[in-house]
C-alpha positions as CSV (number, residue, x, y, z in Angstrom):
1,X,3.9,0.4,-26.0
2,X,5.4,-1.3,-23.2
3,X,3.7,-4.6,-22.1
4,X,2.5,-4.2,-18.7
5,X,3.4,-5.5,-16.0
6,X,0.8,-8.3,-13.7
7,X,-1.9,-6.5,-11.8
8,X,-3.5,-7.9,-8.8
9,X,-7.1,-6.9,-7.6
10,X,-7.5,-7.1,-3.9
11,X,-11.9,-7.5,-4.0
12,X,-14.1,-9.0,-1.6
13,X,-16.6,-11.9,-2.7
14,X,-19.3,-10.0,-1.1
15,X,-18.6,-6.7,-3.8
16,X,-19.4,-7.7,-7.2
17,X,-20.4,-4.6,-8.1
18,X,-16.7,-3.2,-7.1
19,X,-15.2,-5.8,-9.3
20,X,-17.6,-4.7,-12.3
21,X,-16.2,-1.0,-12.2
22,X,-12.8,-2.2,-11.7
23,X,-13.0,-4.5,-14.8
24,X,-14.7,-1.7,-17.0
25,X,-11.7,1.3,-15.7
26,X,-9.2,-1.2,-16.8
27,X,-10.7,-2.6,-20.4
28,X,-11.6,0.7,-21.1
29,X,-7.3,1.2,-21.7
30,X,-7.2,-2.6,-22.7
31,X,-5.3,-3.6,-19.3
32,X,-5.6,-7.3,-18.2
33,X,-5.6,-7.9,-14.6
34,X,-6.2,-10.9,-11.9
35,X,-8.4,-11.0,-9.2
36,X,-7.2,-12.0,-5.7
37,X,-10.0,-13.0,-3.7
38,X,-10.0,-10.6,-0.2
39,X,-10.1,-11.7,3.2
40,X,-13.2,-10.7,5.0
41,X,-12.0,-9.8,8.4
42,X,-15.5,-9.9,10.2
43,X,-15.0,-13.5,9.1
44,X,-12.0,-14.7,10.4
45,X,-12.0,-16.7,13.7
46,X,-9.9,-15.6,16.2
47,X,-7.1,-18.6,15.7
48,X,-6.8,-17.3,12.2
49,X,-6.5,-13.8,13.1
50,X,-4.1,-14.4,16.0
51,X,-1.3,-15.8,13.6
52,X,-0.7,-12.4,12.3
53,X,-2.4,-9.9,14.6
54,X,-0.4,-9.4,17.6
55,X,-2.9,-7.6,20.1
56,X,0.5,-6.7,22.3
57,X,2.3,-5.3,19.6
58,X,-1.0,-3.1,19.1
59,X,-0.9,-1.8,22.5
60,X,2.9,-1.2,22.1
61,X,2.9,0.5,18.5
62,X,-0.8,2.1,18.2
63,X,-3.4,4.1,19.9
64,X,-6.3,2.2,19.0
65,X,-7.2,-1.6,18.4
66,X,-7.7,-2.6,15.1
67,X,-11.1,-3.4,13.6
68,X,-11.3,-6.8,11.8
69,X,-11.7,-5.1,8.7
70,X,-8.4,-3.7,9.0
71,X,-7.1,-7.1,9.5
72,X,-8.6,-8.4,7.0
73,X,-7.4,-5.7,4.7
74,X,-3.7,-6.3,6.0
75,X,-4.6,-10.4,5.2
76,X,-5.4,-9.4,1.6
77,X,-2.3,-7.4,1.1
78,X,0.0,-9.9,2.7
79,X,-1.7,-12.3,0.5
80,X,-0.9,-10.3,-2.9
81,X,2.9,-10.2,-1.8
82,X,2.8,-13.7,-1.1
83,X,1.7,-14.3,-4.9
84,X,4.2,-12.0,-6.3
85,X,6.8,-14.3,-4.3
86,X,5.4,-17.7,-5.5
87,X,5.9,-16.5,-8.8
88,X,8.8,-15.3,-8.4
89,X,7.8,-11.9,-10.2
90,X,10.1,-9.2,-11.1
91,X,7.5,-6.8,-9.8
92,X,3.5,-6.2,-9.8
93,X,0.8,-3.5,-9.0
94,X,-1.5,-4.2,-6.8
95,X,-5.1,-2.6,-6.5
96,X,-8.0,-1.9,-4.1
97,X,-10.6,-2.3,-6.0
98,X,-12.1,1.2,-5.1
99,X,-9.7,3.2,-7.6
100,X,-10.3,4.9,-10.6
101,X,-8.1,5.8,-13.8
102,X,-7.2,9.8,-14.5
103,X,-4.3,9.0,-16.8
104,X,-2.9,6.5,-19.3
105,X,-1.9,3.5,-17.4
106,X,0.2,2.4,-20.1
107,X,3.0,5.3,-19.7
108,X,2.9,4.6,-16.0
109,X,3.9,0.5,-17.2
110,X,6.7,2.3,-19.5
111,X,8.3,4.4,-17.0
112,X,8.8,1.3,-14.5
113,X,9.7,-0.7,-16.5
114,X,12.3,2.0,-17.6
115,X,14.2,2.8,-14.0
116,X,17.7,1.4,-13.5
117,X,18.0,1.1,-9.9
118,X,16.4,-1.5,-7.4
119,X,13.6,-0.1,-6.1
120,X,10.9,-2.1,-3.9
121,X,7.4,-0.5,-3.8
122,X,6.6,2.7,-5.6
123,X,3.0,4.1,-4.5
124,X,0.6,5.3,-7.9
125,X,-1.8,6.7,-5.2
126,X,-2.5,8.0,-2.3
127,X,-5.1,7.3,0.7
128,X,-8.8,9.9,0.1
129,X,-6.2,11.4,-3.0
130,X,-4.8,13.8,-0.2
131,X,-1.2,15.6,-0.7
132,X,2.1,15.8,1.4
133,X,5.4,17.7,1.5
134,X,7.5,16.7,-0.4
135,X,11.2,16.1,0.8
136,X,12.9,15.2,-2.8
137,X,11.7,15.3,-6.3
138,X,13.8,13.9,-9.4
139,X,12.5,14.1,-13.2
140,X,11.9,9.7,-14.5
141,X,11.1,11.6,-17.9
142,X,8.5,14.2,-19.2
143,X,5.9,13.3,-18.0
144,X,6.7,11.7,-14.3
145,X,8.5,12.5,-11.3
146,X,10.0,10.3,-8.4
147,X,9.7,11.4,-5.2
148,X,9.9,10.9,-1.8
149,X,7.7,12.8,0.8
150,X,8.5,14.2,4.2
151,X,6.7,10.8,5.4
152,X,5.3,8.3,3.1
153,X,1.9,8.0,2.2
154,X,-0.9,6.4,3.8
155,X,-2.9,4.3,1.6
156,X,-2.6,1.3,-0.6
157,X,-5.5,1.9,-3.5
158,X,-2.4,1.0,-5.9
159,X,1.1,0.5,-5.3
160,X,4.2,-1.4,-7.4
161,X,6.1,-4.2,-5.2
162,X,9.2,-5.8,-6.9
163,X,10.1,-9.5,-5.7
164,X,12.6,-8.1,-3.0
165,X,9.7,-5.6,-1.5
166,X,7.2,-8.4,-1.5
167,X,9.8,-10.8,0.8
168,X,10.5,-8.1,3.0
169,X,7.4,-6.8,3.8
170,X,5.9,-10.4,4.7
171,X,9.1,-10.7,6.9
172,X,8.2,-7.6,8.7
173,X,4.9,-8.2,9.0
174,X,4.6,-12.0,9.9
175,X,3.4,-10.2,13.6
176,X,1.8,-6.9,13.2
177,X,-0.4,-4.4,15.6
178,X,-1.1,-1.3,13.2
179,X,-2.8,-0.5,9.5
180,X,-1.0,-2.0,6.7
181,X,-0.5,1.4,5.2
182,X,0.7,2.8,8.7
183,X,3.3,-0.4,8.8
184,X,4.4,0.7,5.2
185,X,5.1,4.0,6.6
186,X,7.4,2.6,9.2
187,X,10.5,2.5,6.7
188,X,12.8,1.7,9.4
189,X,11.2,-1.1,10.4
190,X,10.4,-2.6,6.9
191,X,13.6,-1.9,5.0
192,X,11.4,-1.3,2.2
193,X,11.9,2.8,1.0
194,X,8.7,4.3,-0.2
195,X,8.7,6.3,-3.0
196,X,5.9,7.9,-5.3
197,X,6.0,7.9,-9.0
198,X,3.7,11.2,-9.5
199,X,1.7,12.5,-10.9
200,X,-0.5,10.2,-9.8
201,X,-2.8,8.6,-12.9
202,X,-5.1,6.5,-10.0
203,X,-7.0,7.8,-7.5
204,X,-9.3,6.9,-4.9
205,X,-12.8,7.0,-5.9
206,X,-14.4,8.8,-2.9
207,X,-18.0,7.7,-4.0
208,X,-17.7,4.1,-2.6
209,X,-18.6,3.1,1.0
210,X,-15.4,1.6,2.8
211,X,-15.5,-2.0,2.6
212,X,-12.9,-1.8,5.8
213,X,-15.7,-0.1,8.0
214,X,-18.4,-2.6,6.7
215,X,-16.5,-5.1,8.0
216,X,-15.2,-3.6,11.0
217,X,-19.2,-2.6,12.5
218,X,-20.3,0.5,13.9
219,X,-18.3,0.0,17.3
220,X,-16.7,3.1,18.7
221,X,-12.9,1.8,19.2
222,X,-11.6,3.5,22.4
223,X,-8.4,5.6,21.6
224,X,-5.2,6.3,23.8
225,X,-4.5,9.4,23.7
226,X,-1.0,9.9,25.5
227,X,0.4,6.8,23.9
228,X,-0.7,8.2,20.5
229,X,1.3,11.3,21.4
230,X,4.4,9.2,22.4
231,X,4.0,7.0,19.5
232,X,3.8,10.4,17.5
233,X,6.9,12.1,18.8
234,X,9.3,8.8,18.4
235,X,8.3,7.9,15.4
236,X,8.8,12.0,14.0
237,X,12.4,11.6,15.2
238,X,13.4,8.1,13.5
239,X,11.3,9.0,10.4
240,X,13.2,11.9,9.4
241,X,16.1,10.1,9.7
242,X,15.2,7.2,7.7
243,X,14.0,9.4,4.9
244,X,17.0,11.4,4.5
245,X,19.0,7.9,4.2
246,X,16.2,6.9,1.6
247,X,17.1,10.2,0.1
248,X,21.1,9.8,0.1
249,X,21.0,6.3,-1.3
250,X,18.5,7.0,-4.1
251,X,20.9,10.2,-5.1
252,X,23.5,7.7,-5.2
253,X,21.3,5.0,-6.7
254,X,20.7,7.4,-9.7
C-alpha cells in the first residue's frame, strides 16, 4: 500500500461538528490528516480583506461582488498552498471539510504517487458532484482515468497541489476579484493546467448547509448582467485555447 501523501482540512472553528464527520470518513480507511484552521470571512476587517480582495479587479473580471464568505473561503485555500510551500512539499490534498468517501482513498494515494510527468493540481471532486464534457481522457491504470474537461471544474471539496501549483497559484492570486474555484478555472491566467483524476472516490456531501452562505448573510448581491455576458464570451474563446495547449503538452508529457 502506498503511504499517503499530507492531507490538509480546510474547517472553520465555529463547525465542530464538520470536523467530527470528517475525522470519522477518514479513520474509517485509517487516513491521517491535519487540520488548517479556516478563515471566517464575516470576520475579517476590511484592511485584512483589502490585501487580497481587489474590489476593481471584481468589477473588471466578475458579474457580482463577492460575499465575505467567499473571501474567506479563497483566504483558507491560499492559506493551505501557503503550507504546502513552507514545507516545501512534493505535493498535498487538500479538503473542504463537507466531503465524503465513495471509494478507497488509498488507490487514489497509489496512482499519484505513480504518474511520471509534472503535474500541478489534479481535482478528486467536483463542485454539488455535477459532470462535464470531457475534452481528453487517458487510462493512469485499471481503475483511473486522467482527464481534462471542455472547462475545468468548479469546486475545491478536494484537490492535489504539487509544490510548483501551490507557488503559482499564490502568485496569481496575491490580488483577486472572483471565487477561488472560478480563478482555478482561469488556466491562462494561473499557468496551473487542471486536470481530474476520475472516477472520482470524494464527493460533495449535499446534506450540509454551506458554511460560505452562513458567512456571507442573506443579502441579495446585485448581478451585472451584460458584463457577465462579455465576461462569458471572452473567456469561451481563450479557454478553448488554453485547454487544447493543456491537451498537446500532456500528450507530449506522457
Amino acid at each position: 500500500m502506498s503511504k499517503q501523501p499530507p492531507i490538509f482540512l480546510i474547517n472553520l472553528d465555529q463547525s465542530a461538528d464538520r470536523l467530527e464527520n470528517s475525522a470519522n470518513r477518514l479513520a474509517e480507511q485509517n487516513i491521517t490528516f491535519e487540520r488548517i484552521s479556516g478563515v471566517y470571512g464575516k470576520s475579517l476587517p476590511d484592511n485584512e480583506i483589502n490585501k487580497h480582495y481587489n474590489s476593481q479587479l471584481n468589477r473588471q473580471r466578475f458579474y457580482r461582488e463577492l460575499g465575505k464568505g467567499e473571501i474567506g473561503c479563497y483566504f483558507s485555500h491560499r492559506k493551505a498552498w501557503q503550507t504546502i510551500i513552507d514545507r516545501k512539499l512534493d505535493y498535498a490534498i487538500v479538503l473542504e471539510d463537507d466531503f465524503r468517501v465513495v471509494g478507497n482513498l488509498h488507490n487514489v494515494f497509489e496512482t499519484l504517487a505513480s504518474l511520471k510527468f509534472e503535474w500541478q493540481l489534479i481535482k478528486l471532486a467536483a463542485y454539488e458532484n455535477r459532470e462535464r464534457p470531457i475534452e481528453f481522457k487517458h487510462a493512469l491504470n485499471d481503475e483511473f482515468d486522467l482527464v481534462v474537461h471542455k472547462k475545468a471544474m468548479t469546486g475545491c471539496c478536494a484537490q492535489a497541489i504539487t509544490y510548483e501549483g501551490a507557488k503559482a497559484l499564490l502568485k496569481a492570486t496575491d490580488q483577486f476579484g472572483r471565487p477561488v474555484d472560478t480563478d482555478i478555472q482561469h488556466i491562462w491566467e494561473t499557468s496551473v493546467p487542471v486536470y481530474s483524476m476520475m472516477p472520482y472516490y470524494i464527493e460533495q456531501d449535499l446534506e450540509f448547509d454551506s458554511d460560505i452562505a452562513a458567512a456571507t448573510g442573506k443579502t441579495k448581491v446585485k448581478k451585472r448582467f451584460w458584463q457577465r455576458k462579455k465576461l462569458q464570451l471572452c473567456e469561451k474563446i481563450q479557454n478553448k485555447k488554453y485547454t487544447q495547449k493543456v491537451i498537446d503538452d500532456l500528450k507530449k508529457a506522457l
